[in-house]
C-alpha positions in Angstrom: 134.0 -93.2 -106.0 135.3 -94.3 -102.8 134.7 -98.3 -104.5 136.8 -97.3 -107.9 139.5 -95.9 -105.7 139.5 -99.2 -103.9 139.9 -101.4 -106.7 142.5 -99.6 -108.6 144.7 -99.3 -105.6 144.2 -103.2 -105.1 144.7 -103.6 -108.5 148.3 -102.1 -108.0 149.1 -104.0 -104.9 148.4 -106.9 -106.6 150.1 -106.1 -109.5 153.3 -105.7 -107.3 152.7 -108.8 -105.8 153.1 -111.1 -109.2 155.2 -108.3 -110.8 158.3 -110.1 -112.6 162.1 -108.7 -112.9 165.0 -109.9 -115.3 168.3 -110.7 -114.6 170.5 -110.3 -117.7 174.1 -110.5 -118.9 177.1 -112.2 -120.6 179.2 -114.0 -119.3 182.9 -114.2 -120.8 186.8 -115.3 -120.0 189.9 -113.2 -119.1 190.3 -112.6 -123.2 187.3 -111.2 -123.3 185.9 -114.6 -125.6 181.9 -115.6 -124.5 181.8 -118.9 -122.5 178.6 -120.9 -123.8 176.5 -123.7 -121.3 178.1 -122.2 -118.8 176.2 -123.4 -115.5 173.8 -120.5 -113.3 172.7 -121.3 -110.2 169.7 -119.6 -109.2 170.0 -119.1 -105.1 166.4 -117.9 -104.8 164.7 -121.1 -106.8 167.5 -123.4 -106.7 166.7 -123.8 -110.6 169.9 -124.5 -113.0 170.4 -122.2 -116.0 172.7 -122.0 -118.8 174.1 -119.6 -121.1 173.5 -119.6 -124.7 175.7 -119.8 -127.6 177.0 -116.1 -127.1 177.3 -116.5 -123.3 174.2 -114.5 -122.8 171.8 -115.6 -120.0 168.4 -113.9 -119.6 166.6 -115.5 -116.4 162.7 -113.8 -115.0 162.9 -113.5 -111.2 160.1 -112.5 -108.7 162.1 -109.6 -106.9 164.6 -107.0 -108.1 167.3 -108.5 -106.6 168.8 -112.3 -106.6 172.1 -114.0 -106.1 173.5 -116.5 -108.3 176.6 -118.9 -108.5 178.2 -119.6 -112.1 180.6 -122.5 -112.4 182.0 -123.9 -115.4 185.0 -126.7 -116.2 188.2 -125.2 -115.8 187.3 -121.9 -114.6 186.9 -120.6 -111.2 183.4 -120.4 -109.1 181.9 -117.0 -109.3 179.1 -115.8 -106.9 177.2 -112.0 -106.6 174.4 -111.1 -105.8 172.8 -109.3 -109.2 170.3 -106.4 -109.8 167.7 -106.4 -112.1 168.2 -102.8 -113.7 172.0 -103.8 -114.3 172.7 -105.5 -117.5 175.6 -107.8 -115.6 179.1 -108.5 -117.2 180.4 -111.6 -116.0 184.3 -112.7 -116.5 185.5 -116.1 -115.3 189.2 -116.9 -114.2 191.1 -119.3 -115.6 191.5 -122.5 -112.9 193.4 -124.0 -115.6 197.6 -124.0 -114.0 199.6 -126.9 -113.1 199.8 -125.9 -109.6 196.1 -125.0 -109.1 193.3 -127.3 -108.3 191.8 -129.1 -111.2 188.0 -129.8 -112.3 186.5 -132.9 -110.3 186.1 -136.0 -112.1 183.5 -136.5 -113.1 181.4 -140.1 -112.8 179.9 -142.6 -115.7 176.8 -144.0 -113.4 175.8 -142.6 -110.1 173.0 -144.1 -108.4 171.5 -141.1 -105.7 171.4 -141.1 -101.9 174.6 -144.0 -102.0 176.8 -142.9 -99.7 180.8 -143.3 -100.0 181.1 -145.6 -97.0 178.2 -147.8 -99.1 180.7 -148.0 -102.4 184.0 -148.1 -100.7 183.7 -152.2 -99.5 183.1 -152.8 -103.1 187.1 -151.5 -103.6 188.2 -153.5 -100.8 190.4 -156.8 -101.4 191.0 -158.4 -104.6 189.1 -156.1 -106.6 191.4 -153.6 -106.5 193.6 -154.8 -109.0 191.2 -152.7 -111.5 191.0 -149.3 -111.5 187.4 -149.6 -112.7 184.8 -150.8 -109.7 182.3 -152.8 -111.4 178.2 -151.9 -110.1 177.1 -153.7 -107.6 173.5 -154.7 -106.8 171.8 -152.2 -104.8 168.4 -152.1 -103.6 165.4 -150.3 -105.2 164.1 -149.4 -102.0 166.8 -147.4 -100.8 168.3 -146.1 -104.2 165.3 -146.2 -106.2 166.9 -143.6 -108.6 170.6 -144.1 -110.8 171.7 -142.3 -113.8 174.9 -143.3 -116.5 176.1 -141.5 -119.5 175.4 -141.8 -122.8 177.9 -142.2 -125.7 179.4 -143.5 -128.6 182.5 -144.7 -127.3 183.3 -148.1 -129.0 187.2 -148.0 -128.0 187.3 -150.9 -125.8 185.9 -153.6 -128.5 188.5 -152.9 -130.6 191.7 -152.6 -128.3 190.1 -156.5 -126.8 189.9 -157.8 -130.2 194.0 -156.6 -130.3 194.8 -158.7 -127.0 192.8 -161.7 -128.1 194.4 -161.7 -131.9 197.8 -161.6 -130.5 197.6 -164.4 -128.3 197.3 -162.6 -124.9 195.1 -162.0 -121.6 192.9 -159.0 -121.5 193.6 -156.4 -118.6 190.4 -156.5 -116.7 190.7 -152.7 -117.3 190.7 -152.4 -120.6 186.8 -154.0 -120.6 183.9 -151.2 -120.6 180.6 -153.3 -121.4 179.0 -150.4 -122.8 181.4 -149.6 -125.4 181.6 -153.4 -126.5 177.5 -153.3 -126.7 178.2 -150.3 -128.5 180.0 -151.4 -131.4 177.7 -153.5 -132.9 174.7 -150.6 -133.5 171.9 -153.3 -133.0 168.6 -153.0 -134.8 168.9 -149.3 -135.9 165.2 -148.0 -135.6 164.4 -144.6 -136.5 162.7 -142.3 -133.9 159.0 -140.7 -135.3 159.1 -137.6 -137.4 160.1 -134.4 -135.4 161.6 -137.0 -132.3 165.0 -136.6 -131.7 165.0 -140.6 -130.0 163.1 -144.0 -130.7 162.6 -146.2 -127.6 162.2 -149.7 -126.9 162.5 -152.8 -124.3 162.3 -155.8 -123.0 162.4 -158.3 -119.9 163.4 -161.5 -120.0 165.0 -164.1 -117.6 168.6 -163.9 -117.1 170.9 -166.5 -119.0 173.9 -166.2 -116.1 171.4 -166.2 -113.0 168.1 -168.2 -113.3 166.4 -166.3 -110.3 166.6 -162.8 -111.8 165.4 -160.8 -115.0 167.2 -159.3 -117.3 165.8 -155.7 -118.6 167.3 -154.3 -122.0 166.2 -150.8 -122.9 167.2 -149.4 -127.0 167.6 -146.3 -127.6 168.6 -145.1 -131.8 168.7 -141.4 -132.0 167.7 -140.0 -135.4 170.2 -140.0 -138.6 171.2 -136.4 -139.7 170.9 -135.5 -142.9 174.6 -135.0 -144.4 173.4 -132.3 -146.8 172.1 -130.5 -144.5 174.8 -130.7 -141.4 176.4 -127.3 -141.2 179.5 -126.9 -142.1 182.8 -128.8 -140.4 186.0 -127.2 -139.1 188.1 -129.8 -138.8 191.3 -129.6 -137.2 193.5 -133.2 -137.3 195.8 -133.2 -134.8 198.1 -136.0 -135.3 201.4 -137.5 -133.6 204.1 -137.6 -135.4 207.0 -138.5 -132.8 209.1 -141.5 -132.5 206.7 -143.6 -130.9 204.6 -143.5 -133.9 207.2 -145.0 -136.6 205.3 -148.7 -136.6 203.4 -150.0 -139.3 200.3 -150.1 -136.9 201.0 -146.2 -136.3 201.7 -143.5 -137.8 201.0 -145.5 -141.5 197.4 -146.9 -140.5 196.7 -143.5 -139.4 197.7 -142.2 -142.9 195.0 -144.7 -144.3 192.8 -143.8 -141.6 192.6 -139.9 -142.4 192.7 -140.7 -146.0 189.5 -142.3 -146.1 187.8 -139.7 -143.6 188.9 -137.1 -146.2 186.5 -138.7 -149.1 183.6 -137.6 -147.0 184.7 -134.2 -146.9 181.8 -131.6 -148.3 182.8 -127.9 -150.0 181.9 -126.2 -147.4 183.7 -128.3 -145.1 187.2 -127.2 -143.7 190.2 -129.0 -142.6 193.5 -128.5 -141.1 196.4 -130.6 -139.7 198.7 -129.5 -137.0 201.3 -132.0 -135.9 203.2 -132.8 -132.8 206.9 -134.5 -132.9 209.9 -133.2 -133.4 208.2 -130.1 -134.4 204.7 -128.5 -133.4 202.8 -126.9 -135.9 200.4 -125.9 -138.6 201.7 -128.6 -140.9 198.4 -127.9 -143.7 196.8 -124.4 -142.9 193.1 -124.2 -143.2 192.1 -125.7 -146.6 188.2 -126.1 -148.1 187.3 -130.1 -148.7 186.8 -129.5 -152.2 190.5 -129.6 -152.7 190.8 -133.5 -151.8 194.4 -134.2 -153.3 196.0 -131.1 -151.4 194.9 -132.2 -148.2 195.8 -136.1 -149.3 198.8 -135.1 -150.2 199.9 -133.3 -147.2 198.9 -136.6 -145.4 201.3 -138.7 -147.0 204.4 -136.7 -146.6 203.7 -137.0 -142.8 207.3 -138.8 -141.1 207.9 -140.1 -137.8 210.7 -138.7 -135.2 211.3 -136.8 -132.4 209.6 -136.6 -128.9 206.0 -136.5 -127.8 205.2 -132.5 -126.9 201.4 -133.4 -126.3 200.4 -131.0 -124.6 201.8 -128.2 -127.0 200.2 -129.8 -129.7 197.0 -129.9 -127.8 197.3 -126.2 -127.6 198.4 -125.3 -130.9 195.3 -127.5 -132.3 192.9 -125.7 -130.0 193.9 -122.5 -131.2 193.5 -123.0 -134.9 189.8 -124.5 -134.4 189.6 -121.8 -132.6 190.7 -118.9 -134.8 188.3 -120.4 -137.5 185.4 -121.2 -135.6 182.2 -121.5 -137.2 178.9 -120.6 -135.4 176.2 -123.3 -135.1 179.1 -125.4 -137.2 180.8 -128.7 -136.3 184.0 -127.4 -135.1 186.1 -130.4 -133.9 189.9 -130.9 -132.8 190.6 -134.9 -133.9 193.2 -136.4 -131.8 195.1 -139.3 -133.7 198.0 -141.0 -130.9 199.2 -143.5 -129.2 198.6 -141.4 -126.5 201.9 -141.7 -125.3 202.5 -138.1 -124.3 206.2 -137.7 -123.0 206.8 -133.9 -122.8 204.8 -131.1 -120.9 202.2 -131.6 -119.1 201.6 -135.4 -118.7 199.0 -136.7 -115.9 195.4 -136.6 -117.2 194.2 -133.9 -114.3 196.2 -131.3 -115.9 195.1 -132.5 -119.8 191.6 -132.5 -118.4 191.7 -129.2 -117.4 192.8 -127.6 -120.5 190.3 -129.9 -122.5 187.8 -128.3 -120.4 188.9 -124.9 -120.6 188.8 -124.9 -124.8 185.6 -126.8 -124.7 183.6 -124.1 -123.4 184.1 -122.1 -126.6 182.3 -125.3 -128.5 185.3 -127.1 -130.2 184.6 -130.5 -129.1 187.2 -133.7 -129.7 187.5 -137.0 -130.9 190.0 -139.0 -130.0 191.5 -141.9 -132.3 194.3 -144.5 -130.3 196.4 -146.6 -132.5 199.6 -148.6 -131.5 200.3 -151.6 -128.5 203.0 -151.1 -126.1 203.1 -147.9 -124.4 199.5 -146.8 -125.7 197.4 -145.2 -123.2 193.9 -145.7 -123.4 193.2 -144.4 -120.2 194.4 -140.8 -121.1 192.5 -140.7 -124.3 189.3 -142.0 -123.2 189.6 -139.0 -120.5 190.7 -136.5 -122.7 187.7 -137.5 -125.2 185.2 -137.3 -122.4 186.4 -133.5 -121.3 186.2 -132.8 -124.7 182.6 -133.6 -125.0 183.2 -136.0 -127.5 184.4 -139.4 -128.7 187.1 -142.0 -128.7 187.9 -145.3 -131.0 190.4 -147.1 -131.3 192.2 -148.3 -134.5 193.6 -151.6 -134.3 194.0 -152.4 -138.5 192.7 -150.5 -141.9 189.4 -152.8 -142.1 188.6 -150.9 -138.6 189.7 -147.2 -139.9 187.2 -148.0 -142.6 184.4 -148.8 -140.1 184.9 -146.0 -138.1 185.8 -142.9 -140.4 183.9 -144.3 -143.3 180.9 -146.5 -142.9 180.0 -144.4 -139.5 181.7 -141.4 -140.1 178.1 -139.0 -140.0 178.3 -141.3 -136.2 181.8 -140.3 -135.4 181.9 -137.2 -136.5 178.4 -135.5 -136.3 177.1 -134.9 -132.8 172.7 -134.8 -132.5 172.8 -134.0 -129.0 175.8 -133.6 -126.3 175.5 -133.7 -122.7 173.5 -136.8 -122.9 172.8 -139.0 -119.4 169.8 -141.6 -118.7 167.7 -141.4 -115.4 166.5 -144.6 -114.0 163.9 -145.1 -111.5 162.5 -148.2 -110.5 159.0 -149.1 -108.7 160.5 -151.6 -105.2 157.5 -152.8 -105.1 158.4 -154.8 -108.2 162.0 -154.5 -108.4 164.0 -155.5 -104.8 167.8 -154.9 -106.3 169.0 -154.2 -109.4 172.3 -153.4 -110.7 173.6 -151.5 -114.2 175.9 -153.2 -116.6 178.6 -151.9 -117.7 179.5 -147.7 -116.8 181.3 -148.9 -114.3 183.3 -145.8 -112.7 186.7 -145.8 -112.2 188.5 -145.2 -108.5 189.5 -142.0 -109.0 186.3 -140.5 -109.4 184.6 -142.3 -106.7 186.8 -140.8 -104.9 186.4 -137.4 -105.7 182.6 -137.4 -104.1 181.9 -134.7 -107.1 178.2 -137.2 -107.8 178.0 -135.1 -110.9 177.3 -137.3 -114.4 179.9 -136.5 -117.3 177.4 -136.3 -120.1 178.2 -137.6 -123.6 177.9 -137.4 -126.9 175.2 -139.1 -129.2 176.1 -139.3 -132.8 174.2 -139.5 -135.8 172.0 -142.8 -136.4 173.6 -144.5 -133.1 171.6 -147.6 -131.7 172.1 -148.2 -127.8 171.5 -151.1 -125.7 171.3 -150.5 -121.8 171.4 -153.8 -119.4 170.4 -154.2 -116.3 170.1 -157.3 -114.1 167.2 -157.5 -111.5 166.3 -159.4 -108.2 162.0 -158.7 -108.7 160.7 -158.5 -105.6 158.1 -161.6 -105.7 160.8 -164.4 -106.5 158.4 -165.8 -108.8 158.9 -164.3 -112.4 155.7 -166.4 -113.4 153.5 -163.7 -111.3 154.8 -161.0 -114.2 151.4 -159.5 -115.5 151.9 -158.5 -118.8 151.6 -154.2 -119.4 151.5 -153.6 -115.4 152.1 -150.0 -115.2 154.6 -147.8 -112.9 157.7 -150.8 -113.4 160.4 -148.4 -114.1 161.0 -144.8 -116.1 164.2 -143.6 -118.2 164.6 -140.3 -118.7 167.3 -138.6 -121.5 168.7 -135.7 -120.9 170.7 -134.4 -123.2 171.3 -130.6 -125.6 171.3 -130.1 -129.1 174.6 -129.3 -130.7 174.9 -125.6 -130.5 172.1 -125.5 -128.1 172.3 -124.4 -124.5 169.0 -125.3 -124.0 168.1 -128.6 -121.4 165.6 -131.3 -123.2 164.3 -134.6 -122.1 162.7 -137.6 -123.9 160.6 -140.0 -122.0 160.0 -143.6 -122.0 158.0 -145.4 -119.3 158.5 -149.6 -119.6 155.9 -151.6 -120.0 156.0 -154.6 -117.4 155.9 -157.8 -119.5 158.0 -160.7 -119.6 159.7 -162.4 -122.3 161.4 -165.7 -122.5 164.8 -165.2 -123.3 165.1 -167.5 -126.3 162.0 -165.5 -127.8 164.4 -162.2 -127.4 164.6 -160.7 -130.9 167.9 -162.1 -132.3 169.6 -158.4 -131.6 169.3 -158.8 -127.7 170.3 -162.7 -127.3 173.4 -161.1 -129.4 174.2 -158.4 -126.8 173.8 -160.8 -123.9 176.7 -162.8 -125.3 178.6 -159.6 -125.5 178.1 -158.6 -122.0 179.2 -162.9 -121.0 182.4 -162.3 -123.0 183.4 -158.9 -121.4 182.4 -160.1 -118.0 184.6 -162.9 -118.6 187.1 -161.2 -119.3 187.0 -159.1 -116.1 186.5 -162.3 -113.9 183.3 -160.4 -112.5 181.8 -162.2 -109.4 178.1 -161.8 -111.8 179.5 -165.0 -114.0 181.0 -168.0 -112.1 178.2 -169.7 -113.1 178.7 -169.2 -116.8 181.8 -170.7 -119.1 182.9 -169.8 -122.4 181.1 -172.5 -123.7 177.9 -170.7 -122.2 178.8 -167.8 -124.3 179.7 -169.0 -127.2 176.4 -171.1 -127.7 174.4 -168.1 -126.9 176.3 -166.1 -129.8 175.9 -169.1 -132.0 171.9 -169.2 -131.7 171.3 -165.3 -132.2 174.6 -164.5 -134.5 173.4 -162.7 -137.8 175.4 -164.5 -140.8 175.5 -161.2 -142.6 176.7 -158.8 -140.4 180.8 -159.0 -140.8 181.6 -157.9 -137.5 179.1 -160.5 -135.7 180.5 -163.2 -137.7 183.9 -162.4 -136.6 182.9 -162.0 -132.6 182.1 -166.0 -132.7 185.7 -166.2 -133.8 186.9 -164.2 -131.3 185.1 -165.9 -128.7 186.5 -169.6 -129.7 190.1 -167.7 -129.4 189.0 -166.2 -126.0 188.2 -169.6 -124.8 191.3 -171.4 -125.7 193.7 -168.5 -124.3 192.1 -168.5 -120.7 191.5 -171.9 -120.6 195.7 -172.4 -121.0 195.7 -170.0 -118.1 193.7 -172.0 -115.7 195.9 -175.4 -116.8 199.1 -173.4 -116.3 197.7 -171.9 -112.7 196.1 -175.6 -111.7 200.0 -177.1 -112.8 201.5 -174.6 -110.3 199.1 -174.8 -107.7 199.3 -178.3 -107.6 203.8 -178.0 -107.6 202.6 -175.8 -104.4 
């Protein structure tokens, strides 16, 4: 008897000793609306949770009592310390006021363990001319671990190609590598059945520097299936001030909308607010079945009065909002010059009211038109607190690229939030360095080392480069399939989905000679030489637009429009900087 009694009570002492408690709750703002991926901090575990889709969290804990700190993009920290047998109700402040302090900014590659004093020579001297601080080499025994976001951003191809068809330099600034790699969507290969992501790479010698390797990693997310995307509330916010009454304005964005709306589904819904000399619900909420209404309304659109930005911003927010479809594709489109003149003007305070809406799950692509006053940098922030997208329209035939032949890209998310990890083995790799993402000065200098994820659209192919210093100098000693050479890890959530995920892909160590490089790759090597040309990097003065054109010339596929035409681009490149060095060789010599 005196055994049984022992058991049960070590049974129950035991018991206590694994027993598990649950923290629950919702988490809402001052309005009483749920706040979605809203970010919980476990103090007990350190672990990182998020709220679902109702701003509901539910999170198991070993003891009846923990402590947690919730954060979110424009809304105040909140800490407390939480009981298990109290279902919690959560509201978060507003941050979002002109006077208050506004969400960090957030980084586009951040390599872990570099320290500010490490980044800040890079700024030093005649670099900082650019507000963007191109990636350095750093070494993989020290930082064997960097990370960069993922997008769909192909703005920057388009606004070069402008510069270059008029006749003029390129602002170093206005070159992000990525997005030019971006626009071509090289060698689209589907992921498996029930993979979200396909995965591939290669190694090869590096065309600019003979002593180091050039590693391209491809990733193609899966295509959704446009009969079964849920439905789209669609609100087209669209500038309508004096700025916009050019023919490369306000009238290509006319075209531009008009061929987006031939996509348009039934059950797909679409408004238009405008901002000018008015703000307002210019079409109310009308079903995409009803084409010629919503045409219609486009075309009697007319240029005049200010730029209230900011108000339109806000007026567009709200109707998305008041017609928000769960699990749906609700999305505010952003169509400017971005030239906004009236309200509230810097990008930190635009940022934080982008952020603020976002949390509801209206997301936001932006679409820049126009030369003169346009401001990319504005849009490509706004786009990037809106967890969503920017392009940029520079004539019809690239309208029709963007809103038509990749509209299920531009328009339809398949995972948000997205950033790559990057480790690499230093016993194989000495330095490397990332190509492209560079960050700009701002956000270096806001020490927040937190990656602003982004958005993956449907059937996008990227291509990731990085140039490497391998640790035995020579590349011959490469033995094909050695194992533990590098890891990438995506991370990234499913529309609608609070949820974390991850795909894996571990590179096989094997080298290839570059001119055996499938076609694709050679390609995207060219592109990087051209943008890197553009920004004078430090990386090419050994290569000449010669270099980069023949490289384009052997890989260039004759039946893709948009390669064809970046040969021609590159000839123009070449004979507008090369004028440039005469003219500053004439007046150093007068000197």
């Amino acid at each position: 008897m005196k055994t049984i009694v022992a058991i049960i009570f070590s049974f129950f002492i035991a018991s206590s000793s694994f027993a598990q408690y649950y923290l629950r709750g919702e988490i809402k703002d001052e309005h009483n609306n749920p706040l979605s991926n809203v970010k919980i901090l476990l103090h007990s575990s350190g672990y990182i949770y998020y709220s679902g889709n109702a701003g509901g969290f539910g999170i198991t804990v070993p003891n009846p009592y923990d402590s947690i700190t919730v954060s979110a993009d424009g809304f105040q920290t909140f800490c407390a310390k939480l009981s298990a047998a109290r279902y919690q109700y959560i509201t978060l402040k507003v941050l979002y006021k002109p006077s208050t302090n506004l969400p960090a900014n957030r980084l586009i590659s951040f390599t872990k363990n570099l320290r500010p004093e490490d980044w800040q020579r890079w700024t030093s001297g005649a670099e900082t001319y650019s507000s963007l601080v191109e990636n350095e080499f750093v070494s993989a025994f020290k930082f064997p671990e960097t990370s960069f976001a993922v997008n769909i951003n192909k703005a920057s191809y388009s606004n070069v190609r402008r510069f270059i068809n008029m006749g003029g330099m390129v602002p170093p600034d206005a070159v992000r590598i990525e997005e030019m790699l971006n626009y071509f969507n090289f060698d689209y290969t589907p992921p498996i059945v029930d993979s979200n992501f396909s995965f591939n790479s290669y190694m090869s010698d590096c065309p600019w520097n003979p002593d180091n390797l050039l590693l391209f990693l491809h990733i193609c997310a899966k295509k959704a299936d446009i009969e079964k995307i849920p439905p789209a509330n669609l609100v087209f916010l669209i500038d309508v001030s004096g700025s916009m009454d050019l023919p490369n304005r306000l009238p290509l964005l006319k075209s531009a909308f008009n061929l987006l709306v031939k996509n348009l589904r039934q059950k797909d819904t679409v408004s238009i607010v405008v901002y000018g000399s008015t703000v307002g619900v210019w079409l109310p909420p009308t079903s995409g079945s009803e084409k010629q209404k919503i045409l219609k309304s486009i075309e009697e659109l007319n240029p005049g009065g200010s730029t209230p930005g900011e108000a339109g911003i806000r007026a567009a927010y709200r109707l998305a909002k008041s017609q928000l479809v769960k699990g749906g594709n609700n999305r505010v489109i952003l169509a400017t010059d971005g030239d906004f003149n009236v309200g509230q003007s810097t990008d930190e305070e635009l940022e934080g009211l982008i952020s603020m809406y976002r949390q509801w799950g209206v997301y936001l692509t932006c679409l820049g038109v126009g030369m003169g006053n346009y401001k990319d940098s504005k849009l490509e922030v706004l786009a990037r607190r809106g967890n969503g997208n920017f392009a940029y329209l520079d004539d019809e035939k690239e309208a029709e690229k963007v809103l038509m032949r990749e509209f299920t890209q531009t328009i339809y998310a398949v995972a948000t939030d997205a950033y790559l990890d990057m480790s690499f083995n230093p016993s194989i790799v000495k330095d490397y360095r990332i190509i492209g993402f560079d960050n700009k000065l701002r956000a270096l200098a806001d020490t927040a080392n937190e990656i602003q994820g982004g958005e993956i659209g449907s059937g996008h192919s990227l291509v990731a480069m990085f140039e490497l210093h391998p640790s035995n100098s020579n590349v011959e000693d490469v033995r094909p399939g050695k194992k533990g050479f590098a890891k990438a890890i995506l991370n990234y959530r499913l529309p609608n989905d609070s949820t974390p995920r991850q795909s894996f892909y571990d590179f096989p160590y094997s080298l290839t000679a570059f001119n055996e490089l499938p076609a694709s790759l050679r390609f995207a090597s060219s592109t990087v030489m051209f943008g890197s040309l553009l920004k004078k990097s430090q990386y090419m003065q050994r290569v000449s637009w010669d270099d980069a054109i023949e490289v384009a010339n052997q890989s260039v596929d004759m039946n893709d429009p948009a390669q064809k035409e970046f040969i021609a681009l590159l000839e123009k490149a070449k004979k507008i900087y090369a004028k440039e060095k005469k003219r500053k060789k004439v007046v150093n010599n007068l000197n």
